[in-house]
PDB file of N, CA, C and O in Angstrom:
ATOM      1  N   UNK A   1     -38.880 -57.625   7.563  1.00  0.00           N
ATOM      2  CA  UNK A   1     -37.928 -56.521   7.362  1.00  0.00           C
ATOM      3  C   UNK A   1     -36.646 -57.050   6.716  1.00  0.00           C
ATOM      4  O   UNK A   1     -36.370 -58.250   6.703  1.00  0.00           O
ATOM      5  N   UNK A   2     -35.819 -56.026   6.141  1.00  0.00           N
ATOM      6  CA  UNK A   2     -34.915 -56.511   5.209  1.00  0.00           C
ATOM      7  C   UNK A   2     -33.421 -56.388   6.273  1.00  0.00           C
ATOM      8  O   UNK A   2     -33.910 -56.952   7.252  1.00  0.00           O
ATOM      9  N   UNK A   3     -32.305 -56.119   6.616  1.00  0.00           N
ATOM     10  CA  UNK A   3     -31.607 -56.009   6.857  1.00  0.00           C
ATOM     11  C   UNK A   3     -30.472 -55.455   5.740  1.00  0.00           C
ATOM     12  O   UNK A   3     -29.969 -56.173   4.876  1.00  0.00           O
ATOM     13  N   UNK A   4     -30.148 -53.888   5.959  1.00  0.00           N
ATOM     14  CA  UNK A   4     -29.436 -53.053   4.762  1.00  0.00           C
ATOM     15  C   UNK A   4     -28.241 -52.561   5.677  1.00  0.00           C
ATOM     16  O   UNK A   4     -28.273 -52.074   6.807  1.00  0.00           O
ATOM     17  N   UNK A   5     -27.309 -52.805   4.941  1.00  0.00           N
ATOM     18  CA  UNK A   5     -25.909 -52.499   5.356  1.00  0.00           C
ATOM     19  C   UNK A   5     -25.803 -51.217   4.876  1.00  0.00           C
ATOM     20  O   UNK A   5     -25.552 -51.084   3.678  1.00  0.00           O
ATOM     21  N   UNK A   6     -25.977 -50.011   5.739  1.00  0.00           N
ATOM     22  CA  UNK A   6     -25.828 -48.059   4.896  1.00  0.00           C
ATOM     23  C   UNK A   6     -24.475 -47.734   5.546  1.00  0.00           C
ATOM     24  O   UNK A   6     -24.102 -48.073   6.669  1.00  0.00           O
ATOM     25  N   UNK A   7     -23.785 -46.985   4.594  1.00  0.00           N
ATOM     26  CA  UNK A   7     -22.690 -46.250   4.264  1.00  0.00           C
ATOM     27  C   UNK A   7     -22.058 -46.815   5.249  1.00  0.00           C
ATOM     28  O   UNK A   7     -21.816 -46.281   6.332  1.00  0.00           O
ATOM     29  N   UNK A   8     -21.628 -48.433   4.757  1.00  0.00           N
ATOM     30  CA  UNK A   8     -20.267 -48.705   5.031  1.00  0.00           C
ATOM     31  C   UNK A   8     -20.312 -49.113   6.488  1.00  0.00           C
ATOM     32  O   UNK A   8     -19.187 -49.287   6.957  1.00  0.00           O
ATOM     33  N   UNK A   9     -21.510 -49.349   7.490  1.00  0.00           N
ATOM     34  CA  UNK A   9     -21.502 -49.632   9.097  1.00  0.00           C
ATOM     35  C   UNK A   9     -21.430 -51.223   8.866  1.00  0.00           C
ATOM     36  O   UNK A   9     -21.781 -51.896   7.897  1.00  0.00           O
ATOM     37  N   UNK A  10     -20.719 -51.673  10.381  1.00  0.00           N
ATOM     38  CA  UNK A  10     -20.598 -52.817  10.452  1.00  0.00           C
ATOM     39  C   UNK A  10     -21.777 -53.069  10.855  1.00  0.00           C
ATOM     40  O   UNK A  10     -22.215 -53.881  10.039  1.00  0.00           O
ATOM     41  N   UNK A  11     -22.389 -52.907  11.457  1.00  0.00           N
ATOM     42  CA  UNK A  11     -23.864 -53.130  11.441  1.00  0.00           C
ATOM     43  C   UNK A  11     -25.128 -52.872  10.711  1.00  0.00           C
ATOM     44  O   UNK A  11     -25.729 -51.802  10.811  1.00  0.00           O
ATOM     45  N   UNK A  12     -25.451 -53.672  10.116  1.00  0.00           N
ATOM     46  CA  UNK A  12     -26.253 -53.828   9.624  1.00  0.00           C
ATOM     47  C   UNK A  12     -28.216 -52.664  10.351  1.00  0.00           C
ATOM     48  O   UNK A  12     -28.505 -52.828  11.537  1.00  0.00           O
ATOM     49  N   UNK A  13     -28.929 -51.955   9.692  1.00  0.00           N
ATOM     50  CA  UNK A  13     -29.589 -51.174  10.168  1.00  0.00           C
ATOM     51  C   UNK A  13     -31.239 -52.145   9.355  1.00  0.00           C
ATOM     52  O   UNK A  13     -31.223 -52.738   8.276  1.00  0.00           O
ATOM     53  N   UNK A  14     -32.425 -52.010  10.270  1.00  0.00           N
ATOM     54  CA  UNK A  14     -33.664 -52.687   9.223  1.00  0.00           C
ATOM     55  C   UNK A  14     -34.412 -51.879   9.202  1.00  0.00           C
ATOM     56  O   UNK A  14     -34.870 -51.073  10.013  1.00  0.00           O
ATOM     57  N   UNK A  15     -34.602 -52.220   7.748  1.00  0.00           N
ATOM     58  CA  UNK A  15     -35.265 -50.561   7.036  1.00  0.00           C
ATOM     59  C   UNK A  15     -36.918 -51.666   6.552  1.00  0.00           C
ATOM     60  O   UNK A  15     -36.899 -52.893   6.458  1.00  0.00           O
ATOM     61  N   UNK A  16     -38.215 -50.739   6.315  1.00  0.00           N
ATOM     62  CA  UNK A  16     -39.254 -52.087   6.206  1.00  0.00           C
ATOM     63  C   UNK A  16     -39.690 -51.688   4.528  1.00  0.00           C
ATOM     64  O   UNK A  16     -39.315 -50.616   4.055  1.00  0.00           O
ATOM     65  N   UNK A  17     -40.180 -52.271   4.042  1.00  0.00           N
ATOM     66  CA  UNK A  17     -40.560 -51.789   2.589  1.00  0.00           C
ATOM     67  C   UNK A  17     -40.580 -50.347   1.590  1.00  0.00           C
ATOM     68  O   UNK A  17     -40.077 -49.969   0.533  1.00  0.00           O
ATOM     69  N   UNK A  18     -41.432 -49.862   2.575  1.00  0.00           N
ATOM     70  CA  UNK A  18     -41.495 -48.630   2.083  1.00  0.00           C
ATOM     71  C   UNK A  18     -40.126 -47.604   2.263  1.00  0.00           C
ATOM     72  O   UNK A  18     -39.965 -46.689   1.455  1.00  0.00           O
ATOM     73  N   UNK A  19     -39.154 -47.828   3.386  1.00  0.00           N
ATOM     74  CA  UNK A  19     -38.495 -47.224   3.348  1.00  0.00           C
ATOM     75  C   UNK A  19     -36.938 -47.593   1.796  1.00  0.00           C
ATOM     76  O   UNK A  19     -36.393 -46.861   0.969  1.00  0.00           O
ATOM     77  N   UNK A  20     -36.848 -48.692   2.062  1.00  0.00           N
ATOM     78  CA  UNK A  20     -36.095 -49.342   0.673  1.00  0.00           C
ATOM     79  C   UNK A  20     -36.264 -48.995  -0.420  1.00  0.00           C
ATOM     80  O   UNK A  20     -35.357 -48.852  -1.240  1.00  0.00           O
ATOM     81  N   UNK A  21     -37.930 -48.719  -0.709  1.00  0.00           N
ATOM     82  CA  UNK A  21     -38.015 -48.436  -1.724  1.00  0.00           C
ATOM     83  C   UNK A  21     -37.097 -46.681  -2.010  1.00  0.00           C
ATOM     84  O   UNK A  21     -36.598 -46.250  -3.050  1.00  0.00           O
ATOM     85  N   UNK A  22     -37.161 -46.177  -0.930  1.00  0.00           N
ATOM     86  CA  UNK A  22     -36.773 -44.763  -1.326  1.00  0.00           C
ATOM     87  C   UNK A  22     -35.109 -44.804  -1.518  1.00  0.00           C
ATOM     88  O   UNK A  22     -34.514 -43.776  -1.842  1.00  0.00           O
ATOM     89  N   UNK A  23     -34.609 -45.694  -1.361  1.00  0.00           N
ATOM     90  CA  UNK A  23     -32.767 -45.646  -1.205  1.00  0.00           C
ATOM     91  C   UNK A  23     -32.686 -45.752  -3.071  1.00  0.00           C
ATOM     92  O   UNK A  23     -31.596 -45.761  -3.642  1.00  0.00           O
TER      93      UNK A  23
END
């Protein structure tokens, strides 16, 4: 899994392939 920093959270959220691809 990737680890994606979304809109600006200090925490970091893990999103897995397929979902990345959709951002």
């Amino acid at each position: 899994k990737v680890l994606v920093n979304m809109f600006g959270r200090d925490t970091p959220v893990e999103l897995d392939s397929l979902q990345i691809k959709k951002l």
